[in-house]
C-alpha positions in Angstrom: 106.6 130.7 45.6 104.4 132.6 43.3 101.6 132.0 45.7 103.6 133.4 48.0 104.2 136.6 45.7 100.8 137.2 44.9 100.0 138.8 47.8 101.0 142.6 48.2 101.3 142.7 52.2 103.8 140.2 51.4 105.8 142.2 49.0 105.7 144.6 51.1 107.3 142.4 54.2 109.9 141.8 51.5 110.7 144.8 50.6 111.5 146.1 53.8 113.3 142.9 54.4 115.0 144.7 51.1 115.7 147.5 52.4 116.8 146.9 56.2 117.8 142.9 56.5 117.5 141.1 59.8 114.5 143.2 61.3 112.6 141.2 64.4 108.7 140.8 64.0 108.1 144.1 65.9 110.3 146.0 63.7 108.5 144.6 60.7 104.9 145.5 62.4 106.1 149.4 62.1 103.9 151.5 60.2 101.9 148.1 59.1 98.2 148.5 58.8 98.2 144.7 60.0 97.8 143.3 63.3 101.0 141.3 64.6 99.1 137.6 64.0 98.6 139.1 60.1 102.3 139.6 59.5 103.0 136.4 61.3 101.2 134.6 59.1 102.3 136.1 56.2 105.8 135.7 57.5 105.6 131.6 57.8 103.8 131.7 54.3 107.2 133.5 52.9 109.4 131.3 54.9 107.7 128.2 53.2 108.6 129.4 49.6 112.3 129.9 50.8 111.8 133.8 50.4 112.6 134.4 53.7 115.1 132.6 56.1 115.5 133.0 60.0 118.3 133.6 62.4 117.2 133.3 66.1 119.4 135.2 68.5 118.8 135.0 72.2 114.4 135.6 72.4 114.7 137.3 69.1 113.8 136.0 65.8 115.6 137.8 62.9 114.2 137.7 59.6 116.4 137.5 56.7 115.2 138.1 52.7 116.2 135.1 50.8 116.7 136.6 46.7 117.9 133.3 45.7 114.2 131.7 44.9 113.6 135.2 43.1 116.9 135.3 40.7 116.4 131.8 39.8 112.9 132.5 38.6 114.4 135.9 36.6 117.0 133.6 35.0 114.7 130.7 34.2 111.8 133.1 32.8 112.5 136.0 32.3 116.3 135.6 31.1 114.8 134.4 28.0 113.2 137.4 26.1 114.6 140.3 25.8 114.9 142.5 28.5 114.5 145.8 26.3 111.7 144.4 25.2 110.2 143.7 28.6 111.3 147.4 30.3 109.4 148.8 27.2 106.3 147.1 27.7 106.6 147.8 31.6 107.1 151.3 31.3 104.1 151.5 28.9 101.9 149.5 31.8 102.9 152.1 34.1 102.2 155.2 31.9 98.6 153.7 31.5 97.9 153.1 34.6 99.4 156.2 36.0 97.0 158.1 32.7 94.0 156.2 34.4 94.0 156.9 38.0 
């Protein structure tokens, strides 16, 4: 799974799975700098960790996000410190890097 994470493209896939579930390959291709094959790809990658599961219906192929995987790891790892902790030292990341570009 965290394979599966490292890559941005796929983040991206997810979070539009995020944001609209149950979108068809085409509607995922939308405003993707990435040929169809690419998202393909990186759609069977995310399927393999469990991120995302499918629903065929009729020719179409629905693609569902799958949090489960995700809130497991949050509650195995990350449950354990403490989370204000954690959003402080996330908030300080982003002011750097925002400060540096």
């Amino acid at each position: 799974m965290f394979k599966a994470l490292a890559d941005a493209s796929r983040r991206e896939l997810l979070d539009r799975l995020r944001a609209e579930n149950g979108q068809t390959l085409n509607e995922l291709c939308v405003r993707l700098d990435m040929t169809r094959q690419a998202v393909s790809k990186h759609l069977a990658i995310l399927e393999e960790a469990n991120l995302v599961a499918t629903v065929k219906r009729g020719r179409e192929k629905l693609h569902y996000l799958n949090p489960v995987p995700i809130h497991e790891i949050g509650e195995r790892w990350i449950g354990k410190f403490d989370r204000s902790r954690l959003q402080a030292l996330s908030d300080l990341k982003r002011n750097l890097e925002t400060r540096d570009e």
